[in-house]
C-alpha positions in Angstrom: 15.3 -4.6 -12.1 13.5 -6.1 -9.4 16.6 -5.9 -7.3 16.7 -2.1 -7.9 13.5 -2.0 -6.8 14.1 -3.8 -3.5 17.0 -2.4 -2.8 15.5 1.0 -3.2 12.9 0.0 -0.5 15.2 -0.6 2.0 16.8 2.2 1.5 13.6 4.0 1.9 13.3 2.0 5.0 16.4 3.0 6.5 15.8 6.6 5.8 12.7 6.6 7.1 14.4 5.2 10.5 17.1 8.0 10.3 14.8 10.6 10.0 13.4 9.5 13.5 13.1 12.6 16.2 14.0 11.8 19.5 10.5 11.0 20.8 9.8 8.6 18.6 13.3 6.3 19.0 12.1 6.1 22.6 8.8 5.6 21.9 10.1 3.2 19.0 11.7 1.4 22.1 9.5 1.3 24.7 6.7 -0.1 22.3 9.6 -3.2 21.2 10.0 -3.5 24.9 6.4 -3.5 26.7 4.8 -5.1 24.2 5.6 -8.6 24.5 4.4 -11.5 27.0 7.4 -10.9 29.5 5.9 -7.2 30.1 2.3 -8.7 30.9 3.9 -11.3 32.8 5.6 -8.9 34.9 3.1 -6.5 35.6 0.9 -9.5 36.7 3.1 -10.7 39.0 4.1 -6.7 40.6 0.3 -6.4 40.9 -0.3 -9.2 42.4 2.5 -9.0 44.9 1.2 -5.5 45.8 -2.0 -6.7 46.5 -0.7 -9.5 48.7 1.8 -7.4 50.5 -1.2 -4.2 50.8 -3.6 -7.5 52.4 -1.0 -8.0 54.9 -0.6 -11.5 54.1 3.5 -11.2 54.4 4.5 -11.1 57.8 7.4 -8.4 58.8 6.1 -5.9 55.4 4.3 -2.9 56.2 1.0 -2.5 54.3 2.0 1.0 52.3 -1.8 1.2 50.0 -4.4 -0.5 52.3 -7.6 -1.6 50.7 -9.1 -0.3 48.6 -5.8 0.1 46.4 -6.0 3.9 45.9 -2.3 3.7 45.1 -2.2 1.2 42.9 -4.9 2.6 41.0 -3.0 5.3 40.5 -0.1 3.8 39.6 -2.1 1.0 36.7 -3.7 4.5 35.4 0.0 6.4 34.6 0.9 3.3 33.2 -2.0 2.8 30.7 -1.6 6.9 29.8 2.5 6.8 29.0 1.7 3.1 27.2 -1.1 4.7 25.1 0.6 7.5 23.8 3.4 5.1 23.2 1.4 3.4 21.3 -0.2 6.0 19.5 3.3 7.8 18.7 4.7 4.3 17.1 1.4 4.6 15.1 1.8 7.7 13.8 5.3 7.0 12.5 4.1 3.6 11.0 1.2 5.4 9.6 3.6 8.5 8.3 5.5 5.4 6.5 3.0 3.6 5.1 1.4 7.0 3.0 4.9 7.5 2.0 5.2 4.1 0.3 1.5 4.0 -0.8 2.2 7.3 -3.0 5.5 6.0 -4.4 3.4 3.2 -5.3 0.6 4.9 -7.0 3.3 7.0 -8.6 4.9 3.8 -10.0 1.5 2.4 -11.2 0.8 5.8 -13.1 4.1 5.9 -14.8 3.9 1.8 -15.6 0.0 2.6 -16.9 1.2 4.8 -19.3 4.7 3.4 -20.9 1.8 0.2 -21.1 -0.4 2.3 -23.0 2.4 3.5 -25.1 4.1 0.3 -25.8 0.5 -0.9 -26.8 0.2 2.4 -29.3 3.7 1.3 -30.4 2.5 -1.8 -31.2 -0.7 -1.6 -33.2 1.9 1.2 -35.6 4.0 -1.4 -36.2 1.1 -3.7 -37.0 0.1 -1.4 -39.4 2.9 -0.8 -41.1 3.6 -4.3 -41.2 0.3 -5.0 -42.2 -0.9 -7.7 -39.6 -4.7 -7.5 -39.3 -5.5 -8.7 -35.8 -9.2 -7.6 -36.5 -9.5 -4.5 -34.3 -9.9 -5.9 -30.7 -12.0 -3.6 -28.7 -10.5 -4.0 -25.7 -7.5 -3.4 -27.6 -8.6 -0.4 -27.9 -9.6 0.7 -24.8 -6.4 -0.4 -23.3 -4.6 2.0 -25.5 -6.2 5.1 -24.2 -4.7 7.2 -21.4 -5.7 6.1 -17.8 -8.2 8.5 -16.3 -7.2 8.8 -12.8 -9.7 11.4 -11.6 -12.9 9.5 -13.2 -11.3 6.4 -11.1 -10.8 8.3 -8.5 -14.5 9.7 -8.2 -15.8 5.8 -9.0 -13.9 4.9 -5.6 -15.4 8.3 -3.7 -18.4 7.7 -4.6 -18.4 4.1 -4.1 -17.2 4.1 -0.3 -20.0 7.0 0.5 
């Protein structure tokens, strides 16, 4: 059972990657790719080389964005936009995902809440037919009535406001 149920995740998973448009494979790939150390690490050291060479502190290389760096402002700006929507696109599809498997599982927990409350109706018939007297347990009892998700659902509401 529980290897149904992971290997029904995956396949969810793998779907979910198939179903992928264009935009977000590349986005997908540039977010694996720029967002490590070695990214940081190299954009330090192309800024810092720019700077040195725009200082002209490197004999025999032309200064091409003299102080005050209008250039390479321009050029660290671009770069934060493209990485931000990037970003943002990844999120999206992670986000897109992760309501997907939220409503499977609240789905799952419904259908599990009420074969429980059967199974516990079930039960209490076949301790009455049998005749076993477990002397009427009241939570017993409330466990064997239906779950009312929309009085749960207004308890939560009105409990973030």
């Amino acid at each position: 059972m529980l290897r149904r149920k992971i290997t029904k995740k995956i396949k969810l998973n793998l779907k979910s990657l198939r179903h992928r448009s264009q935009a977000e494979r590349i986005a997908e790939f540039l977010t694996n790719h720029f967002g490590n150390l070695w990214f940081l690490l190299g954009n330090v050291l192309l800024f810092a080389l720019w700077i040195v060479i725009n200082l002209g502190k490197l004999e025999g290389v032309p200064v091409f964005d003299p102080y005050p760096f209008n250039l390479l402002t321009m050029v660290v700006s671009l770069e934060a936009i493209f990485l931000s929507v990037i970003v943002l696109i990844s999120q999206n599809k992670a986000s897109n995902i992760d309501e997907i498997r939220e409503e499977i599982n609240f789905r799952v927990n419904v259908q599990a809440e009420k074969e429980i409350t059967k199974m516990l109706q079930m039960l209490e018939t076949i301790e009455r037919k049998l005749k076993i007297n477990n002397g009427r347990d009241r939570k017993l009892k409330v466990m064997e009535k239906e779950l009312n998700i929309e009085r749960i659902a207004q308890e939560v509401i009105r409990e973030r406001l």
